[in-house]
N, C-alpha and C positions, 0 to 999 in steps of 0.2 A: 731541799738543802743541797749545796753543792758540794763538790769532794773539799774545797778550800775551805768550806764554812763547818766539815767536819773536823777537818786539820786543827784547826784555830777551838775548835771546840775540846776537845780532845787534850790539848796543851792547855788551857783552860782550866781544865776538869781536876791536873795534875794539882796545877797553883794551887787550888782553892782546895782540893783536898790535902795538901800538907796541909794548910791553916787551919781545915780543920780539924784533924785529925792533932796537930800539934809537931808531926814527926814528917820529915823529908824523905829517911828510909823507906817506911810503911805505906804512904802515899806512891811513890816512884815502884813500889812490888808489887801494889793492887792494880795502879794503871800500865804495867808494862812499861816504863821509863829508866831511864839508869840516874843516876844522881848527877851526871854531868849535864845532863838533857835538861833537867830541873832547871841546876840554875843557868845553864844560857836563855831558857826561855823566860825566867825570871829578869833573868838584865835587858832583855831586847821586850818585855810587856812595862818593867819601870821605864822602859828609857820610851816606847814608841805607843804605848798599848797593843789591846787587838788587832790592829793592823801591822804591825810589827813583826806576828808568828804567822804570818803568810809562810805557807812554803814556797821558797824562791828558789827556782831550777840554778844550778852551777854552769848546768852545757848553755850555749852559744848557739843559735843555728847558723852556720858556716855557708852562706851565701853561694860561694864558687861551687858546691857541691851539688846544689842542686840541678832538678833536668831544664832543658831547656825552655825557654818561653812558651816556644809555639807547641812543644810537645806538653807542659803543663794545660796548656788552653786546651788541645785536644782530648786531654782524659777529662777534664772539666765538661766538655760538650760531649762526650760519651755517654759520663753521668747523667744529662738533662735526657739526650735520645736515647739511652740503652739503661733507665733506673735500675732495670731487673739482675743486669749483669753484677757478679763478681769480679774482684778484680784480678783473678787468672784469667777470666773470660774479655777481661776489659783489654789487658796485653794483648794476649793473643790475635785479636781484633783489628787492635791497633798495629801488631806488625804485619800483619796482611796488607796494613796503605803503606807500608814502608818507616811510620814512628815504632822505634826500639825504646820499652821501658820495662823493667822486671814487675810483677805483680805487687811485690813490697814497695816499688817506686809509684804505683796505681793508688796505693793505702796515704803513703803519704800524702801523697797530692791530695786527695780525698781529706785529706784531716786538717790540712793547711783551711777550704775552702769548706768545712763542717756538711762532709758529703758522704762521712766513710759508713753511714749507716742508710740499708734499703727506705725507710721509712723519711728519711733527711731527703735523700735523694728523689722520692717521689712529690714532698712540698717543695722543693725547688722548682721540681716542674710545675708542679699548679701556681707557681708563685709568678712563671716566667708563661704561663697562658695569660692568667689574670693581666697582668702589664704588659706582654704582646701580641696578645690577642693570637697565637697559635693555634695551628689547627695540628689534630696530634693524631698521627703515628698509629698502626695497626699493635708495635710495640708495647708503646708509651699506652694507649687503651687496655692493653695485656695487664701490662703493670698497675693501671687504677682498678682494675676488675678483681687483681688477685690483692691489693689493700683489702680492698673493702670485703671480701669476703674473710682477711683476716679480720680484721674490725670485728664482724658478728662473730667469729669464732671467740674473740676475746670478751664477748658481752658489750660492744658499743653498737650503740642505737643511733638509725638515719632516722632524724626528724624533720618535716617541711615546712611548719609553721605552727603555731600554738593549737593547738586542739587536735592534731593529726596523731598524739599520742600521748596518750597516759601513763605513766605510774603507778601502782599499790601495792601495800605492803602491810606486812601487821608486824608493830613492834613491841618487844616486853620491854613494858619499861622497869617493872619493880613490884614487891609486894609493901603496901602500907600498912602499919597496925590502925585495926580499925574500920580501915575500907577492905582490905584484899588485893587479889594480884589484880597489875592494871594494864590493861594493853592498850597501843596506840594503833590506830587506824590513818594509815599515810597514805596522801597523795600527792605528784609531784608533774607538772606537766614537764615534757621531755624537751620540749622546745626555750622556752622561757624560763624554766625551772621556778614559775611559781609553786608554791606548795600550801598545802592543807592537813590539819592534823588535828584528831579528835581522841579522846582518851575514853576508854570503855572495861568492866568489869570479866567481859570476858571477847574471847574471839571467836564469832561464828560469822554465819551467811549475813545476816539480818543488819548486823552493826556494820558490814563489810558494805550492803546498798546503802543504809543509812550516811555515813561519811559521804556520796556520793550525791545522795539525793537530799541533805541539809545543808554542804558547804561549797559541793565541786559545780554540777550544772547550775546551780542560781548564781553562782560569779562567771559560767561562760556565758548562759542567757543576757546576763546585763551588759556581758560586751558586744551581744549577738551571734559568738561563734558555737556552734557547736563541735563535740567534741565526739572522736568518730570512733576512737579505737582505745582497752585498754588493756595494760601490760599484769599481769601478776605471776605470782608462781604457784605451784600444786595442790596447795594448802586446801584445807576441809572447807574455809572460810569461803574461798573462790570456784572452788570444781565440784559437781556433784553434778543429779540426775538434775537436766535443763527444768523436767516437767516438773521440779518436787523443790529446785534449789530457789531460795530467794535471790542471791545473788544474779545467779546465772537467769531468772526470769526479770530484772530489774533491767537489766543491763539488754535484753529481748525488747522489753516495751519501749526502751528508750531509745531503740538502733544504735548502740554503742556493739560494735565488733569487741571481742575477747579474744586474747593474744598468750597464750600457756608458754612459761620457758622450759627452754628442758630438765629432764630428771637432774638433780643434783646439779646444777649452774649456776648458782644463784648467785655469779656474776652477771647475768644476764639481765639481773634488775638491780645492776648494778648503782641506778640513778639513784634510789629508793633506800640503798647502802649505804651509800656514802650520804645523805643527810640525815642519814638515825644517827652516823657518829658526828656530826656537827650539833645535831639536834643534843646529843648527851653531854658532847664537852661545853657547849654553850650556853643551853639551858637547867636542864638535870641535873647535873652534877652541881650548879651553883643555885637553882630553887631549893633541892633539900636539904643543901648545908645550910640556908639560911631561914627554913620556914619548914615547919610541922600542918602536915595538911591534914585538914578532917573526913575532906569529904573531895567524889570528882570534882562537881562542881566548883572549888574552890584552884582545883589545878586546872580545869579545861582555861579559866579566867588565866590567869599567869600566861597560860601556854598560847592560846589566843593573842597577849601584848608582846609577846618574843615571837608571832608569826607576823604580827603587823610591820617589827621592825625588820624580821629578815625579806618579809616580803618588798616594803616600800623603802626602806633607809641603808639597807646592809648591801653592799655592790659586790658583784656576784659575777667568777672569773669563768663561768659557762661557755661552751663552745657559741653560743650565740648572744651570750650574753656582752661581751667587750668590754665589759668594768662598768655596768648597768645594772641596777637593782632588778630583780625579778621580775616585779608588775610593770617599771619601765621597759623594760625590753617586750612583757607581752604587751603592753599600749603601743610600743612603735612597729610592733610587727604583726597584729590583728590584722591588717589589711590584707596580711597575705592569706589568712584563713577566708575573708572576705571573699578575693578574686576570685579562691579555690573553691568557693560554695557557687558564687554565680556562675565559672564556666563547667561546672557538673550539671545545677540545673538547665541552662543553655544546652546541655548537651543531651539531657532528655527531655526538652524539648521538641528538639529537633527529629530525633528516633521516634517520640510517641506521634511527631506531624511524617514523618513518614510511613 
């Protein structure tokens, strides 16, 4: 939501709580409004609707006052070769070649051309390799080194193609009368964001392989990829003694690497988070308002027909995904798990003929 679409929400909120409420006073005290506020927004939503309570600036930007052409382009091209820099650092810089602009005239320029943040600044660059084919800068390499190291500090995952990395997770879902509490066992591949999800009585090792060894490898086997690595967190379910744990020996027979986040991050599985809350407001929340379940079985079924649609029908705004439903992004991009399996073999190969 953007700041504009809180604006409009917010004035909104006033309207309709005087009507409900009955009283303009009372309404205009709860939401912080004065009663004059009320009704202007009242005349300009009868007269225009919601698009009406746009907040629309008063100031002008006064043309003449700005800096110059060629010295705007230069802090523009600063931006692209020097991401890293601030913009006291960006001035300063700059009048060492003889362009004079104060650091608040750096900010603006920056804000004009949506640059004024490190992170803006750094997709500009990859924007302007991508389409010019650049070659980059001892700098500019600085600057994508120290992204991506923030990236993992914040829990985001570098993924290279469907199977390179896994997801899991174990989520409450709820206690039923009649069956007991019931937990869900998630998986979510990192690349395609296809997912898998299986409801169970309680959470251990056992039901942790099982999810893996009933729904996950026999949908990679049938695309042919295998699946090399996977993610969880500390839980009893995932970590114990390798010789004694089901888990941890499933995941041994099957060459699947295991990947631990750390103590207390659990942004780190972050994938895994954010579709337990898709999973509840989309699913959950609307199966039990409308259905009393008896038994698992009756919910794995439900849950099952709301993974088919999120999997194949629901279009999925993923970093790799481009507004592609899950299984079509991993159908269009299995080949890359392909290339990735043939030149590793090729490449022992090669070692075991030397």
């Amino acid at each position: 939501m953007t700041t504009q679409d809180k604006i409009i929400k917010n004035k909104l909120g006033v309207l309709k709580l005087a009507q409900t409420l009955g009283s303009v006073s009372q309404a205009c005290k709860v939401m912080g409004y004065s009663r004059d506020s009320y009704y202007r927004f009242k005349d300009l939503y009868d007269t225009g609707g919601e698009a009406a309570l746009q907040e629309l600036t008063r100031r002008k930007p006064i043309e003449k006052n700005r800096v110059a052409t060629q010295v705007e382009d230069a802090v523009v091209a600063m931006a692209i070769d020097q991401p890293a820099f601030g913009q006291v650092r960006v001035s300063n810089e700059l009048k060492k070649k003889g362009i004079f602009i104060s650091p608040g005239g750096v900010r603006s320029v920056w804000l004009r051309h949506d640059l004024e943040l490190f992170a803006k600044r750094l997709k500009a660059l990859e924007a302007k390799v991508a389409q010019d084919g650049l070659i980059l800068t001892e700098a500019q390499l600085k600057a994508m080194e120290k992204a991506k190291e923030e990236k993992v500090a914040l829990g985001e995952i570098e993924t290279g193609f469907p199977g390179y990395l896994g997801s899991q997770d174990t989520y409450f879902v709820g206690t039923i009368k009649g069956v007991g509490r019931i937990y869900q066992q998630t998986f979510v591949d990192t690349y395609s964001k296809v997912a898998f999800a299986k409801v169970y009585e309680r959470k251990t090792a056992l039901v942790a392989a099982d999810l893996l060894n009933d729904r996950v490898l026999p949908f990679f086997e049938t695309h042919a990829v295998k699946l090399l690595r996977v993610l969880t967190d500390r839980g009893t379910e995932y970590c114990g003694k390798p010789q004694h744990h089901e888990y941890q020996l499933y995941l041994s027979i099957e060459d699947i690497d295991h990947t631990k986040t750390k103590v207390r991050s659990p942004q780190q599985n972050g994938i895994c988070e954010r579709f337990h809350k898709t999973i509840q407001d989309e699913f959950y929340a609307t199966a039990f308002r409308k259905k009393v379940y008896s038994s698992l079985e009756e919910l794995q079924k439900d849950l099952d027909d709301w993974l088919e649609e999120y999997n194949r029908e629901r279009t999925h705004q993923g970093k790799y995904c481009f507004g592609k439903t899950p299984y079509q992004t991993f159908v269009d991009s299995v080949k890359l798990a392909w290339e990735k399996d043939l030149s590793d073999k090729m490449l022992f190969t090669q070692q075991t003929i030397r």
